[in-house]
C-alpha positions, 0 to 999 in steps of 0.5 A, a space after each residue: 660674685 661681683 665686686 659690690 659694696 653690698 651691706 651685710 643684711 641681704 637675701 636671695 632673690 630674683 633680679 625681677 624681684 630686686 627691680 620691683 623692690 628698688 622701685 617701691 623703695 625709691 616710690 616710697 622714699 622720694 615722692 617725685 619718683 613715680 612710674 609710667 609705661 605701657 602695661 606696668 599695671 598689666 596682671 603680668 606687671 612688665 615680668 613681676 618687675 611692677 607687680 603691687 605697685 599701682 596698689 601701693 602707690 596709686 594711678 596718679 603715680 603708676 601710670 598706664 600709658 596709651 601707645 604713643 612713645 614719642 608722646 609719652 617720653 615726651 611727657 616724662 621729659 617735660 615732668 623731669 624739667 619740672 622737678 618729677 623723677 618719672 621712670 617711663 618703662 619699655 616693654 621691649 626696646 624697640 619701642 623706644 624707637 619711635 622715641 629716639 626723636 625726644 632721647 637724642 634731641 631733648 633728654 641727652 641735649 637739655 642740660 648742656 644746652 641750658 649751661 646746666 640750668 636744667 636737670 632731666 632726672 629720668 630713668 627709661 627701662 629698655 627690655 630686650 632678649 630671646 625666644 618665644 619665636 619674637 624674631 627681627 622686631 621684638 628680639 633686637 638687643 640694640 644698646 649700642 644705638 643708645 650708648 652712642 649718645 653723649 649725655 645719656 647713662 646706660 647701663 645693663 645689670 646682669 645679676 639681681 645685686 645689680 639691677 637693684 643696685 643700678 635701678 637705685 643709682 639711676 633713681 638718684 641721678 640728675 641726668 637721663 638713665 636708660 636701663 637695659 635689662 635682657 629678659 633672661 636676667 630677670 630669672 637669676 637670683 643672687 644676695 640682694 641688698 635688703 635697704 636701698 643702697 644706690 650702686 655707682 654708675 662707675 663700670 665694670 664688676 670683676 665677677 671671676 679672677 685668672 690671668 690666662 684671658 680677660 673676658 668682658 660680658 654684658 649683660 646676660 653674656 656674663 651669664 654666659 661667659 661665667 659658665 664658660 670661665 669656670 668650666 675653664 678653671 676646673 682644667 687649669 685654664 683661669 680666665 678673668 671676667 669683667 661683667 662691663 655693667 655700665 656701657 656709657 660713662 664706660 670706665 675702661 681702666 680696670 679691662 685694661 689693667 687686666 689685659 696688660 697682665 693676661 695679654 689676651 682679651 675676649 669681648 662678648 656683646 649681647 647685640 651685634 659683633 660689628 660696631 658693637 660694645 665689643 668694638 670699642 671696648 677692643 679699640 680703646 684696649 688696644 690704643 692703651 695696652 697694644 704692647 702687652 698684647 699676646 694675640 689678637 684680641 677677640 670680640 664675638 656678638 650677634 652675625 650680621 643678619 636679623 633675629 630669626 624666629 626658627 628655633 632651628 635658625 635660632 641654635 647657630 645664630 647665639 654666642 652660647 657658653 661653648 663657643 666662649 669657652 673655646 675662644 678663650 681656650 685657642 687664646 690662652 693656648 689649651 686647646 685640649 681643655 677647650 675640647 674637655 669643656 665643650 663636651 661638658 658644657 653640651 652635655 649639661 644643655 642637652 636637649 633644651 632649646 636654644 630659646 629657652 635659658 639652662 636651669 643653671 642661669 637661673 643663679 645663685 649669682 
């Protein structure tokens, strides 16, 4: 489990379930919250995660919005100025594209231009993932676009804990929050929190202890990595795993902690390997903590090439929990338990699709 200040009173639920309820909790708390988007009163409710709400809460403060996202991040820039604390929601990231205009230029920029006179108090909900053959421009995992940005938060649950916690921690920042969260998340379930309880935007959770590897996952990649992590660990080969949770402010003092004990790191980025999360994780890594070095680090991510829509081309282009595992068995120097996991690992998959996530992901985490 995460390294979470959870209060005692929790239950099992679904990270969708958990976004939805830190939602109708802050809706419910603070009246200056309110939630705007294309599709959040769809019957599907944008994956369950607003389902209820506009029943709740009203039309004036669930807002379904015409397809127009430079405008509409633009109106929910303007209501933060003004003292609103909108949550404007993306169906898939690419979307917020055509708003990079009002992100960069306005929602990043307001508050060091005015010499902190001005707040911009938003929350913007990005969806990005896998499958369903949506191909190049609705399967993009784009984060490291919005990570470059001095003044914007950005962070990317990968447990239901988490994107409740980080949902709520958003809410109550001053400053422009851009949540990602991978579609395949929204299925894991985990203890949640039952009372609103905002989690620090303060990085990375420890989600398995070892000293052979330090492995960093984002998003669902950390699903990914602990599958991998604890095959390891049942051949003796105990690896440790950061879920990195939050991409900017990025707090990389406890990664390099544990790389000054392991010597090894392994970096798996749900975008892209080149100029990637991945890539700057291992650049400050090795700027602080070269010496301790034992190999060279290793960061693995999406290959140079757009998103196919064939399954068939869709089974080679993805990280998956074998390819992980055996990085960090070559690292640590145990090939053989590479080998054992690997077929193991297969085993467990079997037929399934590559765009369809393994019962396993599904939690408890």
């Amino acid at each position: 489990m995460p390294d979470t200040d959870l209060q005692a009173a929790t239950r099992q639920i679904s990270a969708a379930e958990a976004i939805r309820e830190a939602t109708e909790q802050a809706m419910a708390a603070d009246p200056s919250v309110y939630v705007m988007g294309e599709g959040v009163t769809d019957p599907k409710g944008i994956f369950g995660t607003t389902l209820g709400l506009r029943e709740r809460f009203g039309a004036d403060r669930v807002i379904e919005m015409p397809i127009a996202e430079n405008g509409q991040t633009g109106v929910a820039i303007g209501s933060a100025l003004m003292g609103q604390r909108p949550m404007l929601i993306h169906q898939r990231v690419e979307f917020c594209l055509l708003a990079m205009e009002q992100l960069i230029n306005n929602a990043a920029k307001l508050h060091f231009v005015s010499g902190g006179v001005h707040k911009v108090p938003l929350v913007i909900r990005l969806i990005v993932g896998r499958g369903w053959g949506q191909g190049p421009g609705h399967s993009q995992s784009l984060e490291p676009l919005f990570s470059y940005v001095p003044g914007l938060k950005v962070v990317m649950p990968a447990t239901a804990a988490d994107a409740k916690g980080l949902l709520l921690g958003a809410i109550a920042d001053d400053n422009p929050v851009i949540m990602i969260e991978h579609r395949w998340i929204h299925y894991a379930s985990g203890q949640v929190a039952i009372d609103p309880v905002p989690m620090a935007l303060d990085g990375p959770a420890r989600m398995h202890p070892g000293d052979a590897c330090t492995v960093v996952g984002t998003s669902y990649m950390s699903l990914e990595c602990l599958q991998a992590v604890r095959a390891l660990a049942e051949e003796g080969c105990h690896a440790e795993l950061f879920d990195l949770r939050v991409l900017r402010p990025l707090n990389i003092d406890p990664i390099v902690e544990s790389v000054r004990r392991t010597g090894r790191l392994v970096v798996v980025d749900t975008g892209y390997a080149t100029y990637g999360i991945g890539a700057e994780i291992v650049a400050r890594v090795v700027e602080q903590a070269f010496g301790s070095l034992k190999a060279a680090p290793y960061r693995m991510g999406l290959p140079d090439c757009p998103t196919p829509s064939s399954r068939g081309l869709t089974g080679s282009y993805y990280v998956t929990a074998t390819d992980i595992a055996d990085r960090i068995a070559d690292l640590a120097g145990m090939p053989a338990a590479a080998a054992v996991v690997g077929e193991r690992l297969r085993e467990m998959r079997g037929a399934l699709p590559p765009d369809v996530p393994h019962s396993s992901f599904r939690g408890p985490f």
